[in-house]
Structures are given as C-alpha cells and as structure tokens.
N, CA, C and O of each residue as an XYZ file, in Angstrom:
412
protein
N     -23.853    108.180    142.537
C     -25.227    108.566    142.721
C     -25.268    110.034    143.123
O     -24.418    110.556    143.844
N     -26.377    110.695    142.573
C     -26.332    112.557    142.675
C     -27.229    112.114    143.862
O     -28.208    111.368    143.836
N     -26.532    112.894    145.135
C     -27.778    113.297    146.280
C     -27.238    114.361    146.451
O     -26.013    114.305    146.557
N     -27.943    115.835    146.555
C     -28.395    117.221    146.824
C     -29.214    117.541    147.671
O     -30.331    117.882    147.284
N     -28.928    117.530    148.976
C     -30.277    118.637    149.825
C     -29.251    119.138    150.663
O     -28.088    118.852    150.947
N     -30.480    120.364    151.086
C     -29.682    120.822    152.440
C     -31.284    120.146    153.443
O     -32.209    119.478    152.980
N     -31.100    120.620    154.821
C     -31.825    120.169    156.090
C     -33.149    121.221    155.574
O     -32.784    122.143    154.846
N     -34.236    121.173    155.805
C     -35.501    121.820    155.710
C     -34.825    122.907    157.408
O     -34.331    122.211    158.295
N     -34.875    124.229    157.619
C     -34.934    125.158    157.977
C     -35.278    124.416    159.822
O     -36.000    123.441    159.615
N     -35.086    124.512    161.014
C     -35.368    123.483    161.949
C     -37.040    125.057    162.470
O     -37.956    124.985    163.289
N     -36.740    125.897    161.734
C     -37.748    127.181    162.416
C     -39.000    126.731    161.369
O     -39.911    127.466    161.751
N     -39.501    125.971    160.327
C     -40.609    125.532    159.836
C     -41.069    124.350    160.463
O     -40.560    123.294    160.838
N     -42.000    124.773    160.458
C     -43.113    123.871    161.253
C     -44.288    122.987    161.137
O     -44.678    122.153    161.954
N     -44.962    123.413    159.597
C     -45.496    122.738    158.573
C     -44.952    121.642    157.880
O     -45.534    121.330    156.841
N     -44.025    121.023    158.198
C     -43.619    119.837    157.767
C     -44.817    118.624    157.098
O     -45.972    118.388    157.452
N     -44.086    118.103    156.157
C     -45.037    116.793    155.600
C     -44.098    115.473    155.317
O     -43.318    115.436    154.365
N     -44.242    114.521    156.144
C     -43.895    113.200    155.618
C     -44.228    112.957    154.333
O     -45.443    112.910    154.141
N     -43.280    112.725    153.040
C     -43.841    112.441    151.924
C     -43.694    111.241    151.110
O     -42.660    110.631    151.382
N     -44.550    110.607    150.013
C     -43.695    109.456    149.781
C     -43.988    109.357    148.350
O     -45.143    109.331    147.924
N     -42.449    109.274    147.247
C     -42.605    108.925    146.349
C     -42.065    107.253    145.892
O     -41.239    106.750    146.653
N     -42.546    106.382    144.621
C     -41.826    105.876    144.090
C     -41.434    105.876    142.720
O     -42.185    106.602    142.068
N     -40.629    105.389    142.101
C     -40.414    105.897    140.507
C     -40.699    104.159    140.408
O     -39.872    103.312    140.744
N     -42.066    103.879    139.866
C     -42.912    102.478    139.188
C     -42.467    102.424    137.585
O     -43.109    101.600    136.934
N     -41.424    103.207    136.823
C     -40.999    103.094    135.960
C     -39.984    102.054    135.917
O     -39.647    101.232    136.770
N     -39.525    102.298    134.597
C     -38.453    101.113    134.053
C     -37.060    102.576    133.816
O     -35.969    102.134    133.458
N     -37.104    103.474    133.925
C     -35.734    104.336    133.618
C     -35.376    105.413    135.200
O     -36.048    105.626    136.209
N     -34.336    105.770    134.861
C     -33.793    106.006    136.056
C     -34.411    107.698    136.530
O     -34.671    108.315    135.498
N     -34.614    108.314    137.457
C     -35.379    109.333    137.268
C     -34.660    110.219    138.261
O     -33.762    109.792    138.986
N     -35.046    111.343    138.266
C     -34.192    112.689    139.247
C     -35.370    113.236    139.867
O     -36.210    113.920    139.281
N     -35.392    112.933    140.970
C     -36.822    114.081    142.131
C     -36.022    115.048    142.398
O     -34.838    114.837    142.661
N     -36.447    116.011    142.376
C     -36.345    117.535    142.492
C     -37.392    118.535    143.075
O     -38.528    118.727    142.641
N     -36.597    119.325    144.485
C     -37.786    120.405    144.628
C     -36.915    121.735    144.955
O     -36.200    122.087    145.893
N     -37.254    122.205    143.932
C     -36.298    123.417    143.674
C     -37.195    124.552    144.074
O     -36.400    125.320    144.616
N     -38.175    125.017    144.119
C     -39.352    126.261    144.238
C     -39.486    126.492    145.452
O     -40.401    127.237    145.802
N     -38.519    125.853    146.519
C     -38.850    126.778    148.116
C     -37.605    127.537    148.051
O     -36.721    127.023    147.365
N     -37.348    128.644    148.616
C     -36.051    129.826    148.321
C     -35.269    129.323    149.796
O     -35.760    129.545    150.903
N     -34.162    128.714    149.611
C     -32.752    128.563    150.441
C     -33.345    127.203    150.694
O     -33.296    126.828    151.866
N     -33.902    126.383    149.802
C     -33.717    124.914    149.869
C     -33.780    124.175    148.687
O     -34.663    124.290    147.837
N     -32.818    123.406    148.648
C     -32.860    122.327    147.091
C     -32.938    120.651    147.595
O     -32.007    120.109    148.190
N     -33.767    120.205    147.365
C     -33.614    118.656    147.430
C     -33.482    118.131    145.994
O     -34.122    118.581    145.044
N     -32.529    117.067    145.927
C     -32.380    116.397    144.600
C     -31.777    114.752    144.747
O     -30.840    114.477    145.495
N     -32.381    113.898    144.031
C     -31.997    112.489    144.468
C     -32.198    111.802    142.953
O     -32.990    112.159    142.081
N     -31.256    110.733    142.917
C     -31.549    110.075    141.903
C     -31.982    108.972    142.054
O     -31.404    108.225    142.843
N     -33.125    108.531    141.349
C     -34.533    107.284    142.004
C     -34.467    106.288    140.871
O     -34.828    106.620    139.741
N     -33.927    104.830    141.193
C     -33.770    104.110    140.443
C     -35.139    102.919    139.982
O     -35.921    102.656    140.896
N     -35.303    102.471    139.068
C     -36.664    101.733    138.825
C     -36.870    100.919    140.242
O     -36.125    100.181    140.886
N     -38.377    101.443    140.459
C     -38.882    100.512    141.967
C     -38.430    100.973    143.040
O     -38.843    100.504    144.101
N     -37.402    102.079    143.024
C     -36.830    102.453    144.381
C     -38.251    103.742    144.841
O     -38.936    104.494    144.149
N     -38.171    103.410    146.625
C     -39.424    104.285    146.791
C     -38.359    105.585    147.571
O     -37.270    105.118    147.901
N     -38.489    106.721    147.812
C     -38.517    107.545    148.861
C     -39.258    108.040    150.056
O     -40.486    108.114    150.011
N     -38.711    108.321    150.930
C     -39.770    109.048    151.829
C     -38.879    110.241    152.094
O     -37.659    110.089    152.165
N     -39.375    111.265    152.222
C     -38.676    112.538    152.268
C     -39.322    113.674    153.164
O     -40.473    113.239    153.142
N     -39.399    114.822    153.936
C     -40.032    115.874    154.448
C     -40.172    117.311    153.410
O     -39.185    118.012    153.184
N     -40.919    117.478    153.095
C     -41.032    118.828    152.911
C     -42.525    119.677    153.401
O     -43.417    119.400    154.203
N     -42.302    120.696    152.583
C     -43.382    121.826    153.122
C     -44.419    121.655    152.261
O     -44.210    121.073    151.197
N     -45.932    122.222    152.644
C     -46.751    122.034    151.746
C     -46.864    122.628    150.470
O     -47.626    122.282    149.567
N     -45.827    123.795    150.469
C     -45.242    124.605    149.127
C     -45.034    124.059    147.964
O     -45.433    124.241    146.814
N     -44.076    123.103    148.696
C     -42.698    122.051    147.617
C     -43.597    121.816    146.673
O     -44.807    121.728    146.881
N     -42.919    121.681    145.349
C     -43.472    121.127    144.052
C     -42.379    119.858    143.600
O     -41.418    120.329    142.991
N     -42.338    118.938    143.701
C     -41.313    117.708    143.517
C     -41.897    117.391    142.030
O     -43.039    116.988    141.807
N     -40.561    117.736    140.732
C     -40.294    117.536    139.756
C     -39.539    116.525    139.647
O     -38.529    116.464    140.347
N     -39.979    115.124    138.408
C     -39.550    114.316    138.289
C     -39.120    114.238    137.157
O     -39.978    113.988    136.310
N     -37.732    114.399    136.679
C     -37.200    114.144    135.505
C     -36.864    112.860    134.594
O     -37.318    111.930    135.260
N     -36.545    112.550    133.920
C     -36.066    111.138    133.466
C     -34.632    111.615    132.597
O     -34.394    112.215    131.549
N     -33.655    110.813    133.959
C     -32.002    110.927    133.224
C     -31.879    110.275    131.919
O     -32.073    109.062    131.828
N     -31.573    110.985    130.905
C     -31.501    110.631    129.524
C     -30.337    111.563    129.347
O     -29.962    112.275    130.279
N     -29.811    111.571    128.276
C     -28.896    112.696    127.642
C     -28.821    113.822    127.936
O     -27.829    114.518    128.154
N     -30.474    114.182    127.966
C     -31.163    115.268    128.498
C     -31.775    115.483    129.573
O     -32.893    115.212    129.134
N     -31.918    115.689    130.392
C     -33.084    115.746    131.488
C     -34.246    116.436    130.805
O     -34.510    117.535    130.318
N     -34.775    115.331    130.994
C     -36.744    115.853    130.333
C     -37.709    115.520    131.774
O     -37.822    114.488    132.435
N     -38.167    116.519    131.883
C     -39.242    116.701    132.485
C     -40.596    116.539    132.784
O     -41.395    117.466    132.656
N     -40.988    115.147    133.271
C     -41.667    114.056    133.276
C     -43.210    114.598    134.083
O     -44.395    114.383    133.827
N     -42.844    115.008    134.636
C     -44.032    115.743    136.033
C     -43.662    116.251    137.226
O     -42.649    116.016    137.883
N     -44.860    117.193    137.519
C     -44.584    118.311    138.210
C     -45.720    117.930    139.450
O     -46.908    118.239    139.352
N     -45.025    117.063    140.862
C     -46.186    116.564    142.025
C     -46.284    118.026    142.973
O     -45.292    118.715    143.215
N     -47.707    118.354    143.462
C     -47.328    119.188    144.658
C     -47.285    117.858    145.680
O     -47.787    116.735    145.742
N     -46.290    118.774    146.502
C     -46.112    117.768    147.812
C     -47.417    116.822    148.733
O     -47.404    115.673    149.176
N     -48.305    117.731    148.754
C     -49.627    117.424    149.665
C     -50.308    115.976    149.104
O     -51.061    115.166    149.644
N     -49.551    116.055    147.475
C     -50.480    115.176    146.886
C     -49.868    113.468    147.216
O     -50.370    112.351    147.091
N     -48.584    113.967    147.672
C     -47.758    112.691    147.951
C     -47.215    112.532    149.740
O     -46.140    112.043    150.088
N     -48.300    113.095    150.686
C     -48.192    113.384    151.808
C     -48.818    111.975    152.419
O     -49.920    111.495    152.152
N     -47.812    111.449    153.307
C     -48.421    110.021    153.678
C     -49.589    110.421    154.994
O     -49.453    111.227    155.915
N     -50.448    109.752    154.747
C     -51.057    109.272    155.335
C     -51.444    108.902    156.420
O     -51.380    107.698    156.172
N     -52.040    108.969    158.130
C     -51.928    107.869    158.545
C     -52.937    106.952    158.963
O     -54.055    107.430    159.152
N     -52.745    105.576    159.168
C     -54.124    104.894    159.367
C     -54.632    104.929    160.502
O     -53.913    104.477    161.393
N     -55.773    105.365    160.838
C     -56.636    104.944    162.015
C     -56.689    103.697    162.310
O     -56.387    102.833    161.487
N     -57.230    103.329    163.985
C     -56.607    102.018    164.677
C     -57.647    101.390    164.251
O     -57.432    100.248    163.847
N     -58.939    101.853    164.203
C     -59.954    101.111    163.922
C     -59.946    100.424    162.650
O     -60.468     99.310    162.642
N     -59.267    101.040    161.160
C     -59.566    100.538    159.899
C     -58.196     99.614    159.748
O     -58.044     98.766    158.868
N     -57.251     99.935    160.752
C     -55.786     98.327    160.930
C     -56.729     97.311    161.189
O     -56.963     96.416    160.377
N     -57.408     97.438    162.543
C     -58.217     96.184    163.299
C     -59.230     95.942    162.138
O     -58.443     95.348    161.400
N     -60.206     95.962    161.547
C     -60.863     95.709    160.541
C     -60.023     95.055    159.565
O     -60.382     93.919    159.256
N     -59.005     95.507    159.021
C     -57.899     94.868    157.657
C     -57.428     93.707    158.995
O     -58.345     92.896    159.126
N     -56.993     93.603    159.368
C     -56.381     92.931    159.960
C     -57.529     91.828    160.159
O     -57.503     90.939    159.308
N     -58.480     91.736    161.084
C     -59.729     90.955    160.688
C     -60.113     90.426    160.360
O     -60.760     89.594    160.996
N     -60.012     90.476    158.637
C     -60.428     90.710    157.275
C     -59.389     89.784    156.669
O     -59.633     89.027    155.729
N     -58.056     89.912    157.353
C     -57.037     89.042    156.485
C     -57.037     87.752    157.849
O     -56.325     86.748    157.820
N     -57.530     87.930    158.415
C     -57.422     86.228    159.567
C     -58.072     85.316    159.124
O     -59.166     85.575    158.623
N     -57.503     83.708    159.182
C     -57.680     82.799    158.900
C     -58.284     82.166    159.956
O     -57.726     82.245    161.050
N     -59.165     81.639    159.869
C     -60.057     80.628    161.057
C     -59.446     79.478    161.049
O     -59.568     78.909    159.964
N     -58.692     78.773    162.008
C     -57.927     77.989    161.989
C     -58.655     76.430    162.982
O     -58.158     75.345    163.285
N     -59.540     76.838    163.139
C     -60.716     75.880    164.233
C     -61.533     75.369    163.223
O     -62.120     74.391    163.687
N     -61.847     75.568    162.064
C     -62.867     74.703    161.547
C     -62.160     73.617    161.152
O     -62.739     72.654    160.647
C-alpha cells in the first residue's frame, strides 16, 4: 500500500478535520500536492473512508489507479471539512429515533 505524507507544519494553525470516502468500485489515490513543503498521498480502496487534517488551501486530487493514473477530481478541502453537530439537533435525532416502549 502507497502511504506518503509528511506532518502538516506544528506552526499552522488553520487546521481542518477532513473527511473523504472513495463510494466507488476501483481503487483510487488522494492526493494534496499544492501546499509548498507538504505532500499527502494514500491509496483508498472501494468503501474505505479517510479522515485526514489539512489547511483550507489543500486541493485533494483523486485519481483512479489504472495503468495510468487519471485524474478523477479536484476537492477543495473546506468542501470536505467535517462538521460538527450541535447538542440540540443530537437531542432532537435522537428523540426522533426513540421507541415508546409503554404503549
């Protein structure tokens, strides 16, 4: 298995929790090559998810390993920046999925 990174810089501070998965059927290469003195590279097998850090810069290119590496799409990071949930909209889902067990 190809894994490539170095550590994100510990002096940046803009950090982003990010999360991809490859929902395909072929094997794929994430790549973020466009920040200068950092390379991340991983190889993402069908259904496998990542979670990864980068900057709001990063552009994470997804290739598909073939013969060739072809070049599938081009994510900015922000667009794959998790999330987090407020307590109020857990307690509501949560709620929402309870079963009344008294009638």
């Amino acid at each position: 298995m190809v894994q490539s990174f170095t550590s994100l810089p510990h002096n940046w501070s803009n950090r982003i929790l990010c999360y991809y998965e490859n929902a395909t059927n072929q094997v794929q290469l994430a790549r973020i090559a466009n920040i200068p003195n950092w390379l991340y590279e991983k190889v993402v097998f069908p259904g496998q998810r990542l979670l990864f850090e980068a900057i709001p810069d990063a552009l994470l290119e997804v290739h598909i390993c073939t013969t060739s590496m072809t070049l599938l799409e081009e994510i900015p990071c922000p667009q794959l920046q998790v999330r987090e949930i407020t307590d109020t909209l857990a307690e509501t889902t949560a709620q929402d999925d309870s079963i009344d067990l008294a009638e």
